[in-house]
C-alpha positions as CSV (number, residue, x, y, z in Angstrom):
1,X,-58.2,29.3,82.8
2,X,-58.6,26.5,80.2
3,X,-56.2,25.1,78.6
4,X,-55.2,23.2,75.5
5,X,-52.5,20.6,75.1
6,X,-51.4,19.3,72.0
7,X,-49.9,15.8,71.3
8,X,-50.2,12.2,72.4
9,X,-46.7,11.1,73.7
10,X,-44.1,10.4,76.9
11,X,-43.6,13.9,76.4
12,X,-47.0,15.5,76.5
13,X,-48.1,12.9,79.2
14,X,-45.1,14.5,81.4
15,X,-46.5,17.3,80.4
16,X,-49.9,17.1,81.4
17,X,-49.6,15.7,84.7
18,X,-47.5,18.5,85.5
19,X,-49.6,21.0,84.0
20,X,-52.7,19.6,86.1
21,X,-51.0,20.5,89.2
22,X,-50.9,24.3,87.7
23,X,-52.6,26.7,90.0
24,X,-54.1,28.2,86.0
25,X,-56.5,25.2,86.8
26,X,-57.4,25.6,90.2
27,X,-60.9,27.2,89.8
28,X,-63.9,25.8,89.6
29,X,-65.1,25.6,86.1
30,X,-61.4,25.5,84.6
31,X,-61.0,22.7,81.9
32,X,-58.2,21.1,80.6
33,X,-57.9,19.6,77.4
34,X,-55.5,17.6,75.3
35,X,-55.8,16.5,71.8
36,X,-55.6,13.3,70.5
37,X,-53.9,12.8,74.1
38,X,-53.2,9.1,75.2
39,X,-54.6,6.7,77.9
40,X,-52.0,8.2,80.6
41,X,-52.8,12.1,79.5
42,X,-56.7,10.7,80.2
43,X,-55.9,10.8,83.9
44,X,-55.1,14.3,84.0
45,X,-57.0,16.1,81.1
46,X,-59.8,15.1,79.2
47,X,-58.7,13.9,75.7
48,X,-60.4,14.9,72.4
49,X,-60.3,14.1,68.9
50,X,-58.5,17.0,67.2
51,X,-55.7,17.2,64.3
52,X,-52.9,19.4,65.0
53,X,-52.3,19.5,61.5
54,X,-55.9,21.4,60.8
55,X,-55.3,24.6,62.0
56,X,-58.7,25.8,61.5
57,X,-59.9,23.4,63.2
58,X,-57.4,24.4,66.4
59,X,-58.5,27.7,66.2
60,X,-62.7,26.5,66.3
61,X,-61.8,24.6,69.1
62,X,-60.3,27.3,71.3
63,X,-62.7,29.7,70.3
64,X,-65.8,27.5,71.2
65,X,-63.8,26.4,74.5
66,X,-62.4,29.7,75.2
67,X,-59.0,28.1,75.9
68,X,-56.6,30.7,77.1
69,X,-53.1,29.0,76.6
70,X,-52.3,26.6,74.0
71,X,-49.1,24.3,74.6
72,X,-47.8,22.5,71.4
73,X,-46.0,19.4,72.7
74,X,-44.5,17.9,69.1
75,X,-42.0,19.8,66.7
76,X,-44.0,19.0,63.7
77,X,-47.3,21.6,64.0
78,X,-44.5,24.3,65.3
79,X,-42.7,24.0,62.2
80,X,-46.0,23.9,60.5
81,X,-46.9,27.6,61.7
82,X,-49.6,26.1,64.2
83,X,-48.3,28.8,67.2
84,X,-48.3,31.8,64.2
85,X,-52.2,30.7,63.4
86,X,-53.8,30.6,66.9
87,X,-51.9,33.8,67.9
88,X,-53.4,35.7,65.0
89,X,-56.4,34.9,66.7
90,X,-55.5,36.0,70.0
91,X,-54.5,32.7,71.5
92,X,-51.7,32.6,74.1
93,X,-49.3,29.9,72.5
94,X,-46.2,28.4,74.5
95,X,-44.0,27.4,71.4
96,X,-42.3,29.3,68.8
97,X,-43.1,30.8,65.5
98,X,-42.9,28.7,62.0
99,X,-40.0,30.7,61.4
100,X,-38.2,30.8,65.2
101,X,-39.2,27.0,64.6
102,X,-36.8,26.8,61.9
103,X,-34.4,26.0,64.8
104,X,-35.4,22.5,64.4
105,X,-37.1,22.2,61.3
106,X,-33.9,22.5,59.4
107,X,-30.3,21.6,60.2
108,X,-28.9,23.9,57.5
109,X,-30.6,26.9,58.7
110,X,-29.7,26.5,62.8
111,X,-25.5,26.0,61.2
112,X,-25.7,29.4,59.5
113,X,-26.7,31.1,61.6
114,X,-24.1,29.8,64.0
115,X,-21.8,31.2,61.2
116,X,-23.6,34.4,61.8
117,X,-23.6,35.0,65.6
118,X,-20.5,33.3,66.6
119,X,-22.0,30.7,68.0
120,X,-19.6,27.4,68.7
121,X,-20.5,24.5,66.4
122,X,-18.8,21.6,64.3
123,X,-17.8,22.6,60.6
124,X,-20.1,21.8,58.4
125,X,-21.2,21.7,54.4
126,X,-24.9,21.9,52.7
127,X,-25.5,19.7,50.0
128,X,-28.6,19.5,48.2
129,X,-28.0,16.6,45.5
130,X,-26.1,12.8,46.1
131,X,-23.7,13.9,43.8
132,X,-22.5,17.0,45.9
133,X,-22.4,15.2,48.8
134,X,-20.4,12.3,47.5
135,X,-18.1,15.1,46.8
136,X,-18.2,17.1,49.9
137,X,-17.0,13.8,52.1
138,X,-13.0,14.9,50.7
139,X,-12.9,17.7,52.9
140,X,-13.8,15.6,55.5
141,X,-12.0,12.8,57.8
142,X,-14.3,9.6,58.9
143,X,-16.4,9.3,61.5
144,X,-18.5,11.5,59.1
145,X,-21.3,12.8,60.6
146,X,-24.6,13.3,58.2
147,X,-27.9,14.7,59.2
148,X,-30.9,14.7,57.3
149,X,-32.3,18.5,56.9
150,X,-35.5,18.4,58.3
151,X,-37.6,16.5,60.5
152,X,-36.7,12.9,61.0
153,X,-38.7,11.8,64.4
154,X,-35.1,12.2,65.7
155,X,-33.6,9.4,63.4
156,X,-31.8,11.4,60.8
157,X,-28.5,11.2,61.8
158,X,-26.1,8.9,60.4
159,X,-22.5,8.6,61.8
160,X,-20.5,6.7,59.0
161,X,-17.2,4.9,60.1
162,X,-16.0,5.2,56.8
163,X,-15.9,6.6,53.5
164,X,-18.1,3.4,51.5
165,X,-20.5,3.6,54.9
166,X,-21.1,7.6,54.2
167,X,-21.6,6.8,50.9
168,X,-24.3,4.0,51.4
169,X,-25.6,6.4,53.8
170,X,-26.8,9.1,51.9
171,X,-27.5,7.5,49.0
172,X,-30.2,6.2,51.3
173,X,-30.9,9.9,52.6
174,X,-30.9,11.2,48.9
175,X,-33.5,8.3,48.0
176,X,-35.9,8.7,50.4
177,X,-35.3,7.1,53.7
178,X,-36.1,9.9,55.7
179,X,-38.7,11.3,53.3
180,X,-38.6,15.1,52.3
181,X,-36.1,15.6,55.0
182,X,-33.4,14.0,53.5
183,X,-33.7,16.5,50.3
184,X,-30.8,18.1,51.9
185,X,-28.1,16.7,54.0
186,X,-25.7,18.8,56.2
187,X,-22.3,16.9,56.3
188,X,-20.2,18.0,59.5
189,X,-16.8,17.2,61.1
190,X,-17.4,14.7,64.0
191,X,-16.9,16.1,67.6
192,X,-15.1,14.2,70.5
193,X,-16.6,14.7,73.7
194,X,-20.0,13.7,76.1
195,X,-23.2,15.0,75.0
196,X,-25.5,16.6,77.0
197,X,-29.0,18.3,76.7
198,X,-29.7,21.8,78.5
199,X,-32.6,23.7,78.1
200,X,-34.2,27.1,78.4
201,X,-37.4,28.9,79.0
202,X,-37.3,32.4,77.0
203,X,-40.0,34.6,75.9
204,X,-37.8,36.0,72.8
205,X,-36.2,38.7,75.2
206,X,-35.9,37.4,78.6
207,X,-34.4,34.0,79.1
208,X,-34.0,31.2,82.2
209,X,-32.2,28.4,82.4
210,X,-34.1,24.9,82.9
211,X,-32.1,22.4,83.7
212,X,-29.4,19.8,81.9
213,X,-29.9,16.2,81.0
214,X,-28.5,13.5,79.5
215,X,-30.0,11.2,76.5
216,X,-29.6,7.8,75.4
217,X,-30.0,7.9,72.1
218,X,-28.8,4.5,70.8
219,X,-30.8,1.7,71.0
220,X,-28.6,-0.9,72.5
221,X,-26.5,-1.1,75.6
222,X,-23.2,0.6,76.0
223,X,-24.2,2.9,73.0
224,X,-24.7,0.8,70.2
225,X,-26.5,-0.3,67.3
226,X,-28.9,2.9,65.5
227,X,-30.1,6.1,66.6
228,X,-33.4,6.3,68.0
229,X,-35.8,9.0,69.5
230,X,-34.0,8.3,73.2
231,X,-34.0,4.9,75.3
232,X,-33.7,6.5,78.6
233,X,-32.3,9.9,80.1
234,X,-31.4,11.3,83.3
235,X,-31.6,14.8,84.7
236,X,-29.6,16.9,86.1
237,X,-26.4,16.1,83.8
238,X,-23.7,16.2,86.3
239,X,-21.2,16.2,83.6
240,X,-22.8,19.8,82.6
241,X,-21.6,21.5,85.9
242,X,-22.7,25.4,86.2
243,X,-19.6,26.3,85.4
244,X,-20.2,24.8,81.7
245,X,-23.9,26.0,82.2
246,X,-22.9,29.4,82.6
247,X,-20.9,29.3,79.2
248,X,-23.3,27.6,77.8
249,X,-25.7,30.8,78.1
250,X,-23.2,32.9,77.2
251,X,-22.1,31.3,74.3
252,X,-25.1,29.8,73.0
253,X,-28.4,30.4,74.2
254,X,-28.2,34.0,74.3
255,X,-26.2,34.7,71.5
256,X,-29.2,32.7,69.3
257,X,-32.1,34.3,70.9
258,X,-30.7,37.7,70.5
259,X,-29.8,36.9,66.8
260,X,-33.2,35.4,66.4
261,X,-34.8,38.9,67.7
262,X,-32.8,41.2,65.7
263,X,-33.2,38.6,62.0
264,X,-37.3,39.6,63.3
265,X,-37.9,36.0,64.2
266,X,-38.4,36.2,67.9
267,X,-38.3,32.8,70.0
268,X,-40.9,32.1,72.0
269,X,-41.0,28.7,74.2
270,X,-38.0,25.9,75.5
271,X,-35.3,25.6,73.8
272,X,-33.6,23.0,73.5
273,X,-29.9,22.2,72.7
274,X,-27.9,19.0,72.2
275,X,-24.6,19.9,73.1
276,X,-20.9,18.0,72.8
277,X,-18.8,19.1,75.9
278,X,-15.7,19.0,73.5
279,X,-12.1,19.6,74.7
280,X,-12.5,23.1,73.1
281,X,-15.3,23.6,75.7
282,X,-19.4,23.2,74.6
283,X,-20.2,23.2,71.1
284,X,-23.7,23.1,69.9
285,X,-25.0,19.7,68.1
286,X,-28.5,20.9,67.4
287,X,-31.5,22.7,68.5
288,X,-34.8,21.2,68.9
289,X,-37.3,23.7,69.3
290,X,-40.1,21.6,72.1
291,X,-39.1,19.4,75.2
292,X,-37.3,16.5,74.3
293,X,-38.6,13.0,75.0
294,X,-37.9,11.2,77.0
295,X,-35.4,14.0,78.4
296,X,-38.8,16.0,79.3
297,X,-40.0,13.5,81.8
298,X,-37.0,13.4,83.9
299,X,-37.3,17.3,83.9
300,X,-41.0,17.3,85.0
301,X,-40.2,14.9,88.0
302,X,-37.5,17.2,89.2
303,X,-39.6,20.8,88.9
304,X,-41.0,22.1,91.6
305,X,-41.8,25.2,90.6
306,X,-46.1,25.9,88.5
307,X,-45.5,24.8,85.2
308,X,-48.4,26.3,84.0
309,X,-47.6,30.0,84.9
310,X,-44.2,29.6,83.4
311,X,-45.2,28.5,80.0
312,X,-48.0,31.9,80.4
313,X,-45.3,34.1,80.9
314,X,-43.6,33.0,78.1
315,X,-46.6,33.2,76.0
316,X,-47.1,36.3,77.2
317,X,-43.8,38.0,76.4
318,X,-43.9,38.6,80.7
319,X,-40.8,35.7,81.9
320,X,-38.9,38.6,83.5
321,X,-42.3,38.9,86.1
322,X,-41.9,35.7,87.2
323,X,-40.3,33.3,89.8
324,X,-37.1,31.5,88.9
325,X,-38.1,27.2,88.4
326,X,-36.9,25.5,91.2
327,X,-35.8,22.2,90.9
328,X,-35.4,19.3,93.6
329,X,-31.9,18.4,94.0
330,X,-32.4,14.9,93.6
331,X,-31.8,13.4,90.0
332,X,-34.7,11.7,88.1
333,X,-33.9,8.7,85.8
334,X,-36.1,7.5,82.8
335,X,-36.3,4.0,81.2
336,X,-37.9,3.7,77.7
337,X,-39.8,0.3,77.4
338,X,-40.0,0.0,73.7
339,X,-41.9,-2.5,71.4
340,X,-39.8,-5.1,69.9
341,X,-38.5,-4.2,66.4
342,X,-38.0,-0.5,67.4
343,X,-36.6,1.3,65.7
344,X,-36.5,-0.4,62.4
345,X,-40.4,-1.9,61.9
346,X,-41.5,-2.0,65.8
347,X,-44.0,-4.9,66.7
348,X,-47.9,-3.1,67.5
349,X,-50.7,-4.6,69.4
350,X,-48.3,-6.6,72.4
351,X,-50.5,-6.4,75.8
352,X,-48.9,-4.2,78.5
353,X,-50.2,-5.1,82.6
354,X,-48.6,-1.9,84.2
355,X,-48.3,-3.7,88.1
356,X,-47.0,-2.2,90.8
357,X,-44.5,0.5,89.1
358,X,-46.3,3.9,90.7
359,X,-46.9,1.5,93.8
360,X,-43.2,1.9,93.9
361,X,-42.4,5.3,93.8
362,X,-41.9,5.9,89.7
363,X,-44.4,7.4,87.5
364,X,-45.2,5.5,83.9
365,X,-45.8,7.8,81.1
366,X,-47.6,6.9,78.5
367,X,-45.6,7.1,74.8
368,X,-47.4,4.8,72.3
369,X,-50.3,2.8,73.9
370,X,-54.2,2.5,73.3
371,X,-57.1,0.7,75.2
372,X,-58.9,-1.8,73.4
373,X,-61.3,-4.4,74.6
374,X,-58.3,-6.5,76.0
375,X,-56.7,-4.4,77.7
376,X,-53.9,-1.5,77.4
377,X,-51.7,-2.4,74.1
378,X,-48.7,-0.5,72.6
379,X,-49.3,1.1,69.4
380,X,-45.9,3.0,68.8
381,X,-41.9,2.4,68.8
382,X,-41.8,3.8,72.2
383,X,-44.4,2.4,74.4
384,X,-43.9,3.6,78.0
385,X,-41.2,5.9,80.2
386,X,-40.5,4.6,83.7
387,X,-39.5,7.4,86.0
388,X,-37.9,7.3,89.4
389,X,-35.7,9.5,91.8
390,X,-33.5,9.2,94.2
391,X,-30.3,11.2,95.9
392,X,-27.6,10.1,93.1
393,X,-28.2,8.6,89.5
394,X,-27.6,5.1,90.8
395,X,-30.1,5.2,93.7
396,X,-32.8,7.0,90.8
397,X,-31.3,3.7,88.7
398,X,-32.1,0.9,91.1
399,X,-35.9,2.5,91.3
400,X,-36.4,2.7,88.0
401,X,-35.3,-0.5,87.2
402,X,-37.3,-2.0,90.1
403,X,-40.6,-0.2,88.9
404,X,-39.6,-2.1,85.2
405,X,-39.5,-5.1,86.6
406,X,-43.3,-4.8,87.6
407,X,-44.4,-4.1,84.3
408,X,-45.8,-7.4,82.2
409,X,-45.0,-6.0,78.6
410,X,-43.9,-9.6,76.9
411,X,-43.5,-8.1,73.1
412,X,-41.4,-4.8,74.7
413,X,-37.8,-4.6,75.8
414,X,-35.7,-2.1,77.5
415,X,-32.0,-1.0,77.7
416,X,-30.5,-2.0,81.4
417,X,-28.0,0.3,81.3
418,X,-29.8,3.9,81.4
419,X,-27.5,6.5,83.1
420,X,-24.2,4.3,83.2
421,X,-21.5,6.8,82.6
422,X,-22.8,8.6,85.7
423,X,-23.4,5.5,87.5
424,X,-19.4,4.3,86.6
425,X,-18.0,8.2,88.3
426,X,-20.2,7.6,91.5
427,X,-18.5,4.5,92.0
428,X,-15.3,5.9,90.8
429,X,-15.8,8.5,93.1
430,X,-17.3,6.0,96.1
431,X,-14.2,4.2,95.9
432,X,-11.6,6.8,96.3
């Protein structure tokens, strides 16, 4: 079979290397393609020049290649309608409709329907102008938690410690800071708790559970400073026992892809949710409707099970035909290397001399970089994922770290604390 993959980041290089184990490709004559791709996705597919964003063009290209599965790696051509195009034309997509897609693309729209099927979430308020969101803050205490509507490259959130903060904050939002998305804001009470990411393979009837994770999404140690689109992750989440992963599906999962079926918006693909393991139990931060990044890498070192015939059954409405993923039961830990300046204005062009890190044991995706003449550069916020395992977080840690310290990236930087709240119970628990 041929196949297509779409996108050009940590993500869709995690993606692609597992993809090119697939047994899908295992004939002779089978071609893998992904498009623009990156100089890691190179080693595994053969990268062409093609714009998500030109659906005609997608749909030339799979006609003339006779592609038969299309994976869409980014959120952006999903909430397009990319998936609803290519399938008009026959194409096997993994990835969901541009309306099941509205699970991402819009905050306001994943809260309501919450509301509707009785799904657990943080109260929450719509407003669509600054001055009715300067008024909704009254009914709410501080932290305040605001969230720009639709897609913000995962930088639309805004926790305010106080009342002048939210202000300033979305009259930022309101004024363009996160472009169109921030033409509506959802304002919701802040949740105590851990976060943690679990995902799920469903074909808009049948759904499997895929494994727990847990992001770093701040860019400075301990949790601090802004948001970003994730420093680091680990996978599984302990914290996210099977116990909690069990009402989690109960809850959550299957409650919204049942209500998404009968509303006659079937979901197709992962999904995603960022969850807050409140006192009150788990209670659903957001959806994202694709793998997360870097939380897909850790994912992909850990399956075991063909990739490739998991995202076809999916396509193909046929997940209750096939095998259960298996995972390893070791845990796989991720540092981003990001370019200096990230996430505010991040420095482009620094020279990156990958060493020894895959030498090592770890696997270096590729997020943002480029060959030139001189060499491999970075051309994006986040530059590269390092990815190790090991039997417990902090042995993944300690190979992680050491397959970062052979990388020569002089204009990049790294948090060196990826994975420390598990890392703090193991020796909590080591010492007792």
């Amino acid at each position: 079979m041929n196949i297509l993959l779409l996108g050009s980041g940590g993500r869709e290089h995690a993606l692609a290397w597992k993809l090119a184990q697939s047994r899908l490709l295992a004939a002779a004559g089978d071609s893998f393609y992904a498009a623009p791709g990156n100089p890691g996705i190179a080693d595994h597919a053969q990268c062409v020049e093609l714009d998500a964003a030109d659906h005609d063009a997608v749909g030339a290209f799979c006609r003339d290649k006779d592609i038969g599965l299309v994976v869409i790696g980014p959120e952006a051509p999903l909430v397009a309608g990319l998936a609803d195009h290519l399938r008009a034309q026959g194409v096997a997509v993994f990835g969901p409709s541009q309306a099941a897609a509205q699970l991402e693309g819009s905050k306001g729209f994943t809260k309501d329907l919450c509301i509707r099927a009785g799904i657990p979430t943080a109260r929450y308020t719509r407003a669509t102008s600054l001055e009715q969101a300067w008024g909704a803050l009254k009914s709410f205490d501080a932290p305040f938690v605001l969230k720009a509507d639709g897609l913000a490259a995962g930088k639309g959130v805004v926790i305010a410690e106080t009342r002048e903060e939210a202000q300033e904050a979305l009259s930022d939002m309101f004024g363009g800071q996160f472009g169109s998305a921030g033409s509506e804001v959802v304002i919701e009470q802040f949740l105590t708790g851990e976060e943690a990411s679990f995902f799920a393979l469903t074909d808009g009837t049948t759904i499997v559970p895929f494994g727990s994770a847990q992001d770093h999404k701040r860019v400075g140690e301990g949790d601090t400073g802004p948001n970003t689109g994730g420093m680091g992750a680990y996978s599984p989440a302990p914290v996210l026992d099977e116990r909690l992963q069990s009402r989690v599906m109960a809850d959550i999962i299957e409650p919204t892809v049942a209500a998404m079926r009968a509303e006659g918006m079937p979901y197709s693909g992962v999904l995603y949710a960022g969850l807050m393991l409140s006192p009150d139990g788990p209670q659903l931060i957001e959806y994202n409707a694709r793998f997360g990044d870097p939380e897909c890498q850790v994912l992909m070192m850990r399956l075991e099970s063909d990739l490739g015939e998991l995202m076809l059954a999916c396509a193909q409405g046929k997940l209750a035909e096939a095998p259960a993923p298996e995972f390893a039961e070791d845990y796989a830990l991720t540092v981003v290397m990001a370019a200096e300046g990230y996430p505010a204005t991040p420095k482009k062009g620094g020279a990156i001399a990958l060493g020894e890190a895959e030498e090592r044991g770890a696997k270096v995706f590729h997020a943002g970089t480029a060959l030139r003449d001189s060499g491999l550069v970075a051309t994006g916020g986040r530059v590269l994922t390092v990815t190790a395992r090991g039997p417990s977080v902090t042995e993944a840690q300690a190979a992680a770290y050491r397959a970062v310290a052979t990388i020569d990236f002089p204009e990049g930087f790294c948090r060196r604390d990826i994975g420390w709240r598990e890392v703090r119970r193991e020796a909590s628990r080591s010492a007792e």
